[in-house]
C-alpha positions as CSV (number, residue, x, y, z in Angstrom):
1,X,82.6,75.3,92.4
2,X,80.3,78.3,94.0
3,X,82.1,81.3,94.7
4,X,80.8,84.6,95.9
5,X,83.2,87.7,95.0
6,X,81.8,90.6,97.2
7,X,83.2,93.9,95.7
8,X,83.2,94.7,92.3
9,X,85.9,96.7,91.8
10,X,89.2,96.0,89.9
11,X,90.4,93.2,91.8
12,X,86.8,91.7,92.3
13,X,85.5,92.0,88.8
14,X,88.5,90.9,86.7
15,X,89.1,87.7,89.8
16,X,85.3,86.8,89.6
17,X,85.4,86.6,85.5
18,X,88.4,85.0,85.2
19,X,87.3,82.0,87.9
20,X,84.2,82.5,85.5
21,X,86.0,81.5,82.6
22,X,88.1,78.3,84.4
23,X,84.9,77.1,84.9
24,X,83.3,78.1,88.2
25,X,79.7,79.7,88.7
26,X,80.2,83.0,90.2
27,X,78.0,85.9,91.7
28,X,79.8,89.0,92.0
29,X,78.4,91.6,94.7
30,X,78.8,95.1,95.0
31,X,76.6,97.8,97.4
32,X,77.0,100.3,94.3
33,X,73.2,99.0,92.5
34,X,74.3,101.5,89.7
35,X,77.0,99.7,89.0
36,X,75.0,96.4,88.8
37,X,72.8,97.0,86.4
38,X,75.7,98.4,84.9
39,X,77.2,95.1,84.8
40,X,74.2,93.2,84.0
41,X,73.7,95.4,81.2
42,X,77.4,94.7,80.1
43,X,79.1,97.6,80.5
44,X,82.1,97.9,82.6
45,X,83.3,100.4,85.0
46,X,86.9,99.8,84.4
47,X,89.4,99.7,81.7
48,X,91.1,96.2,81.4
49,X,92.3,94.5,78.3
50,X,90.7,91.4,77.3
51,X,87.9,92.1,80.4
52,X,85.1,92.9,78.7
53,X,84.8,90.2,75.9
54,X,85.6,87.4,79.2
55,X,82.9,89.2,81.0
56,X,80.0,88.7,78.0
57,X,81.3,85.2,77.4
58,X,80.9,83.9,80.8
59,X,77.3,86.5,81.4
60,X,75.9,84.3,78.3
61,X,77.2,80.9,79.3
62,X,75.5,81.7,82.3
63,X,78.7,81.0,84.8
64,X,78.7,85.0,85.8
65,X,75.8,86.7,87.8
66,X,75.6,89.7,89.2
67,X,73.6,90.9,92.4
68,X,73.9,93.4,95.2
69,X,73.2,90.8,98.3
70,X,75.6,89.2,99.8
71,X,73.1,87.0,101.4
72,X,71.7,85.5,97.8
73,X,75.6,85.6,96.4
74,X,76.8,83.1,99.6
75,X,73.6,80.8,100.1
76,X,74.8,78.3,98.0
77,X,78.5,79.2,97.6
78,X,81.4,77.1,98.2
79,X,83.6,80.5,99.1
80,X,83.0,83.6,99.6
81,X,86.1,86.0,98.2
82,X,86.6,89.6,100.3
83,X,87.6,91.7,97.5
84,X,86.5,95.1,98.8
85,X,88.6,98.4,99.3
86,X,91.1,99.1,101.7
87,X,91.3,102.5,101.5
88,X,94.8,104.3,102.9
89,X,94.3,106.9,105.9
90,X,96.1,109.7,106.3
91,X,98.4,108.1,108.5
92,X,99.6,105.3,106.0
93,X,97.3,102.8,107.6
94,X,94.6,100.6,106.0
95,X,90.7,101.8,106.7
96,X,89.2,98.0,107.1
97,X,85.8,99.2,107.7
98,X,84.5,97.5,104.5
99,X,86.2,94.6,105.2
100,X,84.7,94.4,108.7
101,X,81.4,95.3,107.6
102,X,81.1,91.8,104.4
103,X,82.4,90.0,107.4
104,X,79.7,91.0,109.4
105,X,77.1,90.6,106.7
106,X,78.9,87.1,106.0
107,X,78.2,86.0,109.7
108,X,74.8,86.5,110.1
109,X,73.5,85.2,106.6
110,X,75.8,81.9,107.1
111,X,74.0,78.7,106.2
112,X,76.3,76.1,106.1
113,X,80.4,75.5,105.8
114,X,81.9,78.6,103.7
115,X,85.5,79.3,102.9
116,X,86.3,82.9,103.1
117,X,89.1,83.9,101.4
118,X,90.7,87.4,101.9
119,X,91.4,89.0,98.7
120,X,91.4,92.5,99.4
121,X,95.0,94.0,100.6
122,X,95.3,93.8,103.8
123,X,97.7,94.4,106.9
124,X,99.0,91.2,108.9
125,X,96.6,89.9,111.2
126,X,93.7,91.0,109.4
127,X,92.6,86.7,109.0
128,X,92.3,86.8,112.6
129,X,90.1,89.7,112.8
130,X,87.6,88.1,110.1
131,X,87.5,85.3,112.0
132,X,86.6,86.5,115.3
133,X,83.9,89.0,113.5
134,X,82.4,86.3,111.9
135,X,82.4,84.2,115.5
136,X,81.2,87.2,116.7
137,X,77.9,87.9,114.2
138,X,76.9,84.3,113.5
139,X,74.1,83.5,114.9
140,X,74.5,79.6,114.9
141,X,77.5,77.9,115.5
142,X,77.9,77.0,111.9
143,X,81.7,76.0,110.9
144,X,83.8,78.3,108.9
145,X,87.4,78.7,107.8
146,X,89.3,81.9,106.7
147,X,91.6,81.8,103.8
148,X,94.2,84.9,103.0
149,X,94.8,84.3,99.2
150,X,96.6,87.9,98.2
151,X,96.0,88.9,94.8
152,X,99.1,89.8,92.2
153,X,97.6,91.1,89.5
154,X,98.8,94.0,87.2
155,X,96.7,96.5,85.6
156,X,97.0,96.3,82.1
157,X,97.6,92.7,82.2
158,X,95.4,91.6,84.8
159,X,93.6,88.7,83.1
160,X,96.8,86.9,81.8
161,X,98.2,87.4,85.4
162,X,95.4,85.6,86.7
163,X,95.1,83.3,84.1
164,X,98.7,82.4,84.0
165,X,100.2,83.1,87.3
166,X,103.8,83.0,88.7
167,X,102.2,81.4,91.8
168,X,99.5,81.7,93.7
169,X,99.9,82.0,97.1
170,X,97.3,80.6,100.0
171,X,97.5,81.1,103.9
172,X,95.3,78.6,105.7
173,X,95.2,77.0,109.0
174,X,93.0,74.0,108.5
175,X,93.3,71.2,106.2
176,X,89.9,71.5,105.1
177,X,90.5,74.8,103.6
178,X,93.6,73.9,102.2
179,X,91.6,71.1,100.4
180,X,89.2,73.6,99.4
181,X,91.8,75.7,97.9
182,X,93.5,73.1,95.6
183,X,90.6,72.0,93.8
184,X,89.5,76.2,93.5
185,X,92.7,76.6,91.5
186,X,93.6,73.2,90.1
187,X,92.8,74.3,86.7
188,X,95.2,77.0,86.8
189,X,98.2,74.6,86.5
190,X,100.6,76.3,88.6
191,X,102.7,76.6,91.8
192,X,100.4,76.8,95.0
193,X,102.1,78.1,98.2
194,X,100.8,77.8,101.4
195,X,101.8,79.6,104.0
196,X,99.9,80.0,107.4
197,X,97.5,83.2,106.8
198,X,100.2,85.5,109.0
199,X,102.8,85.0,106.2
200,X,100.6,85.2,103.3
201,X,99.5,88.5,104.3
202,X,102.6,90.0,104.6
203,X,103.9,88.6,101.2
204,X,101.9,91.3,99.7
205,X,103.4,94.0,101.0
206,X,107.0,93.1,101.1
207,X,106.3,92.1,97.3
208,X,105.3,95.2,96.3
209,X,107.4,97.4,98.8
210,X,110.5,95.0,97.5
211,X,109.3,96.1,93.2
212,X,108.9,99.9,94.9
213,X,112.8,99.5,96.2
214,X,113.6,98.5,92.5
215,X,112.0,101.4,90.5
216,X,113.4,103.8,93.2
217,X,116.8,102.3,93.1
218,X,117.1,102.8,89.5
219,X,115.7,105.7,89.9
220,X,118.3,107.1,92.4
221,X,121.5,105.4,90.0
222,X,119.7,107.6,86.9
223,X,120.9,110.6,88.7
224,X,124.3,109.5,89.2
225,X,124.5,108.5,85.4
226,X,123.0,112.2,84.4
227,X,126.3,113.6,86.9
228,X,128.9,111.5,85.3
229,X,127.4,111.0,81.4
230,X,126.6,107.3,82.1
231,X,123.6,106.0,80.4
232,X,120.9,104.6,82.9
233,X,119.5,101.9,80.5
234,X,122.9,100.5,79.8
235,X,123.3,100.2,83.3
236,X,120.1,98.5,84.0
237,X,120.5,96.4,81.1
238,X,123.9,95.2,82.5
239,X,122.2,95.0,86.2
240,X,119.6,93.1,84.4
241,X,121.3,90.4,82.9
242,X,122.1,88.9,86.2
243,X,119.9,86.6,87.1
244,X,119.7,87.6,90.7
245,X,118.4,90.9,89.8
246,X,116.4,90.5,86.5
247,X,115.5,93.3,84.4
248,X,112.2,93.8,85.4
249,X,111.2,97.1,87.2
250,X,114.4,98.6,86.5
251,X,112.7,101.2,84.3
252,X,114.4,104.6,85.5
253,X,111.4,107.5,85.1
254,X,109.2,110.2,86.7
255,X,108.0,107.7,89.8
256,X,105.8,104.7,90.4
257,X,102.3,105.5,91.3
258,X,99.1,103.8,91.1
259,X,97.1,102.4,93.7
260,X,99.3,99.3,94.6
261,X,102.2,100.6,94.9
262,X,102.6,104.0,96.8
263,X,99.4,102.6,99.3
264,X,101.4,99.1,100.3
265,X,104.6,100.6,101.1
266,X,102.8,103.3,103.0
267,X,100.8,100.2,104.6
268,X,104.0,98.5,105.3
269,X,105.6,101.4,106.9
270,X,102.7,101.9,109.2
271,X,103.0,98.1,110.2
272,X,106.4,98.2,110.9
273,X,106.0,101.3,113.2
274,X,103.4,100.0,114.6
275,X,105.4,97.0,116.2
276,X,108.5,99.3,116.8
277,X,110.7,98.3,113.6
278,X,112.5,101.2,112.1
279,X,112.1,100.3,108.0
280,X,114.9,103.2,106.8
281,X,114.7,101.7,104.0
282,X,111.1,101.7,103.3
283,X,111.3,105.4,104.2
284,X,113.8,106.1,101.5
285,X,112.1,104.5,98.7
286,X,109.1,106.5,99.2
287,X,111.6,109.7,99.3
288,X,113.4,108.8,96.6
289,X,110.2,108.4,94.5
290,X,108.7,112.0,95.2
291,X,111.7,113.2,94.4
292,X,111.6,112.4,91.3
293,X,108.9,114.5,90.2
294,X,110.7,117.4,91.3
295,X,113.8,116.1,89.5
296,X,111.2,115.9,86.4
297,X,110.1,119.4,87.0
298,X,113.6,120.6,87.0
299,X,114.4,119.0,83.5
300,X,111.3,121.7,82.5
301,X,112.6,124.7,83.7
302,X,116.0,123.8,82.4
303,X,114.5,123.5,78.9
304,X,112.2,126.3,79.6
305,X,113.8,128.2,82.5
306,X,110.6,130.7,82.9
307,X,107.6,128.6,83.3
308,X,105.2,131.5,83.5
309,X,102.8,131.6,80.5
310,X,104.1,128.6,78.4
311,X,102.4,126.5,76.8
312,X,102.8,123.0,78.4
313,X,101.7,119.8,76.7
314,X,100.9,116.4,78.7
315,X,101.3,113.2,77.3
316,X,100.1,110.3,79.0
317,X,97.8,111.0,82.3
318,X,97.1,107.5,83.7
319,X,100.0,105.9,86.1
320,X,101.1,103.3,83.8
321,X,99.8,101.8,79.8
322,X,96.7,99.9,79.2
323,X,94.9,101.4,82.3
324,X,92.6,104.4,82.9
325,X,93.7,104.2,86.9
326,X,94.6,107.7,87.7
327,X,94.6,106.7,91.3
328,X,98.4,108.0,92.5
329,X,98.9,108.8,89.0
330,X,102.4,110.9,89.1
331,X,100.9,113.3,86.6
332,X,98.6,114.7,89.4
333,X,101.4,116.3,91.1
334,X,103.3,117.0,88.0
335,X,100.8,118.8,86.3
336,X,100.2,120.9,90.1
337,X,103.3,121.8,89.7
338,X,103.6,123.4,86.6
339,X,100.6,125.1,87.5
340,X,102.4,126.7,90.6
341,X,105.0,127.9,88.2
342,X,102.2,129.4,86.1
343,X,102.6,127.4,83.2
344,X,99.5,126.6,81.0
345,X,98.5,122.9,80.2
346,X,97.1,120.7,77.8
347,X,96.8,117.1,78.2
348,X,95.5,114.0,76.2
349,X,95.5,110.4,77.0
350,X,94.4,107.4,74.8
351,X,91.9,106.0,77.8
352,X,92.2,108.0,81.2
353,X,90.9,111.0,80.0
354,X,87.2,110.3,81.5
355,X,88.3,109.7,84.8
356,X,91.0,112.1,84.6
357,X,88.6,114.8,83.7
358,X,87.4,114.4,87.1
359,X,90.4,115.3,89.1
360,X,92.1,118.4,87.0
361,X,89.8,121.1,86.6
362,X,92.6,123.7,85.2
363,X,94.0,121.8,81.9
364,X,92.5,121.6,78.2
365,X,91.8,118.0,77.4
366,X,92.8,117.5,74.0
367,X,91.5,115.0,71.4
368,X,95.1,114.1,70.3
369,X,99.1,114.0,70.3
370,X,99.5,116.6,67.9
371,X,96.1,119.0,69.6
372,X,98.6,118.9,72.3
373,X,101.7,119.5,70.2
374,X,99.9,122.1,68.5
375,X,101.6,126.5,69.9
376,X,103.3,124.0,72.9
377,X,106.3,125.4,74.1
378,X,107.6,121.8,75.6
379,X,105.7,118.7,75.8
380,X,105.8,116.1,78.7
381,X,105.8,112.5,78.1
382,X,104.8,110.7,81.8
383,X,102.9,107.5,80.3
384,X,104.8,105.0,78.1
385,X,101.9,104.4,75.3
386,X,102.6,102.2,72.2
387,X,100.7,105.5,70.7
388,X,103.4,107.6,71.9
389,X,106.1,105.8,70.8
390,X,104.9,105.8,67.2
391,X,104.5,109.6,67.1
392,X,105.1,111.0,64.1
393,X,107.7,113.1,65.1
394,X,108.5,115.1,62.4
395,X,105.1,116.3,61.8
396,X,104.8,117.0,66.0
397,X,108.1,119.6,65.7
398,X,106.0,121.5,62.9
399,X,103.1,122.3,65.1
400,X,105.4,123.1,68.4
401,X,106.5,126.5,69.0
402,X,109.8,124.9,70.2
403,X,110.7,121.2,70.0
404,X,111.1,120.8,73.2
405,X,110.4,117.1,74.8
406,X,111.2,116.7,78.0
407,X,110.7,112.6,78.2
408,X,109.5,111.1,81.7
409,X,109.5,107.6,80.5
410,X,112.6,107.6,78.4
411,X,110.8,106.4,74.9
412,X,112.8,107.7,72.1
413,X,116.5,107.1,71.8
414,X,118.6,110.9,72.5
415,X,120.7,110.8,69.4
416,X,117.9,110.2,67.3
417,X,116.2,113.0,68.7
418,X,118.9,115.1,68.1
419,X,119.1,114.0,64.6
420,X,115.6,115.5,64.2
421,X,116.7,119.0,66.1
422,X,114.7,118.5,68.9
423,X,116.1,119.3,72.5
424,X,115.2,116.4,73.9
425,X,115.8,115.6,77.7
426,X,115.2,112.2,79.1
427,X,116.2,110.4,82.7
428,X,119.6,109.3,83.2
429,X,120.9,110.3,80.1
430,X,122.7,112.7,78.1
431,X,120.4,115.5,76.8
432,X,120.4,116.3,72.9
């Protein structure tokens, strides 16, 4: 099939590669012409594993073009994909003005029949508004549908997520589409659910909102084990191994961030309030989580106690492994933070550093674990790298004024750090 994906950004590029490389000719689009010939030149403006050698495999088998018109990207296609940004405003809500605007440039360059599926994140009801803008624009009365088909994709793993979903879900309203739809991912091999496009939509955000809840929960029972000397990953483990919670995203650490996570539940809040829903318990999983940088800063100080002058080291910058995304990052506000408390900060990251670099203007970027190690009073850990785990730890506490690790992400096991005489504090466990 012919498919038109119309932003290039993280959802857009690794969605219009991998429908590259199931066999479908696609033209990605994006306004940014920089980033075009970027693309067309092979380079990419993201960090994904496995991206780039799909993208250069599917560019030379001549199944993935690049172009900024939308006009030449849907004159042939089958569907045109929405994949643009939804950016949060200040007030929680979704900015759609991108959204509005393909839809408008998908209107009046329409030719013939076009599917046009919404892949961008976006509030309930936002189908409807597509298709009256495109009713709207078009300038003959040319048949349409619109599609919501929500992406579920995780950064880091993004192209095995697409490539080997859980499910896919798909919220038409016409049998046509649906049609359309089956044969666009029949050689995926997986569950399909269709929905009407009101309940797709919102399957996003409770998703998301509902893994949110999970990290906060664990979150909040981490501080009742530190209280009562439990061990928070026994106690997940043990939640875990019923399989009507699962395991998964019961990680207790220094927050969520990111850009899925913190913008959908602030986009599902908004949507409750706007039709007169009181979600407490929405509102409590986004306290719980910025709490928990605080609770992180206190673990400092009680290491520390005066954080004026020392030497802080940061390990791990991005929001979560195998991404440079520094979007929502919780080591934005951490590092601020210290900063207030007049601690000085070094940080290194094994990819976000580049993006990173232009965010925090007050930190040395270092080339290295043990750069950072090296005079630090205390280091930080608020990533969970494979790199980080395989520290050589004996050689870090020789280059640290005082091994001190106050651990974010809860890598290294307390007693063993004790072992090694460092004063290791970690979430929802006993110090050493």
């Amino acid at each position: 099939m012919k498919l038109a994906i119309i932003g290039s950004g993280y959802v857009g590029l690794v969605s219009g590669t991998c429908f590259a490389e199931i066999g479908h000719k696609v033209v990605c689009v994006d306004n940014d012409l920089k980033k075009i010939k970027s693309l067309q030149n092979g380079k990419l403006p993201i960090f994904e594993p496995g991206l780039e050698n799909l993208l250069h495999k599917n560019v030379k088998e001549k199944r993935l073009f690049f172009t900024n018109s939308i006009a030449e990207s849907i004159e042939n296609a089958d569907l045109a994909f929405i994949a643009v940004g939804t950016p949060p405003r200040s007030d929680g809500s979704a900015d759609l003005s991108y959204v509005e605007n393909v839809a408008r440039n998908i209107a009046v360059h329409l030719k013939k029949y076009l599917v046009v599926v919404e892949k961008s994140t976006v509030p309930v009801e936002t189908c409807e508004w597509i298709k009256k803008t495109i009713q709207r624009y078009r300038k003959k009365n040319i048949s349409f549908d619109v599609v919501s088909n929500p992406e579920f994709l995780r950064e880091g793993t993004a192209v095995n997520d697409f490539l080997k979903p859980d499910r896919i879900v798909v919220g038409v309203d016409s049998l046509k589409a649906k049609n359309v739809m089956n044969r666009l991912y029949a050689p995926l091999k997986c569950p399909i659910l269709f929905t009407d496009p009101k309940s797709s939509e919102l399957i996003k955000h409770a998703s998301n909102s509902f893994l949110a809840m999970k990290i906060s929960y664990i979150n909040a029972v981490a501080k009742v084990c530190e209280k009562v000397g439990a061990n928070v990953e026994e106690v997940a483990e043990g939640m875990g191994l019923d399989k009507r919670i699962s395991r998964s995203f019961l990680n207790a650490g220094c927050g969520f961030g990111g850009f899925c996570f913190p913008k959908d539940l602030e986009a599902f809040l908004w949507i409750s309030k706007k039709i007169g829903i009181d979600f407490q318990l929405l509102e409590s999983v986004r306290k719980i989580n910025e709490e928990q940088k605080f609770h992180l800063i206190h673990k400092v100080e009680e290491a520390l106690w005066i954080l004026q002058g020392k030497n802080i080291g940061i390990l791990g910058l991005a929001f979560k492994p195998n991404t440079d995304d520094m979007r929502f990052a919780p080591s934005l506000d951490i590092i601020r933070m210290l900063e207030e408390r007049g601690a000085k900060i070094s940080v290194y990251d094994p990819i976000a550093m580049p993006n990173a670099k232009k965010i925090l203007k007050n930190v040395l970027f270092k080339k290295s674990v043990y750069e950072v190690a090296h005079k630090s009073d205390c280091l930080v850990i608020l990533t969970e790298w494979d790199e980080f785990k395989k520290m050589d730890l004996k050689r870090l506490k020789k280059l640290m004024n005082h091994p001190t690790i106050v651990d974010g992400r809860n890598l290294f096991k307390p007693m063993e750090m004790k072992e090694l005489n460092f004063h290791y504090y970690s979430i929802g466990r006993k110090n050493s």
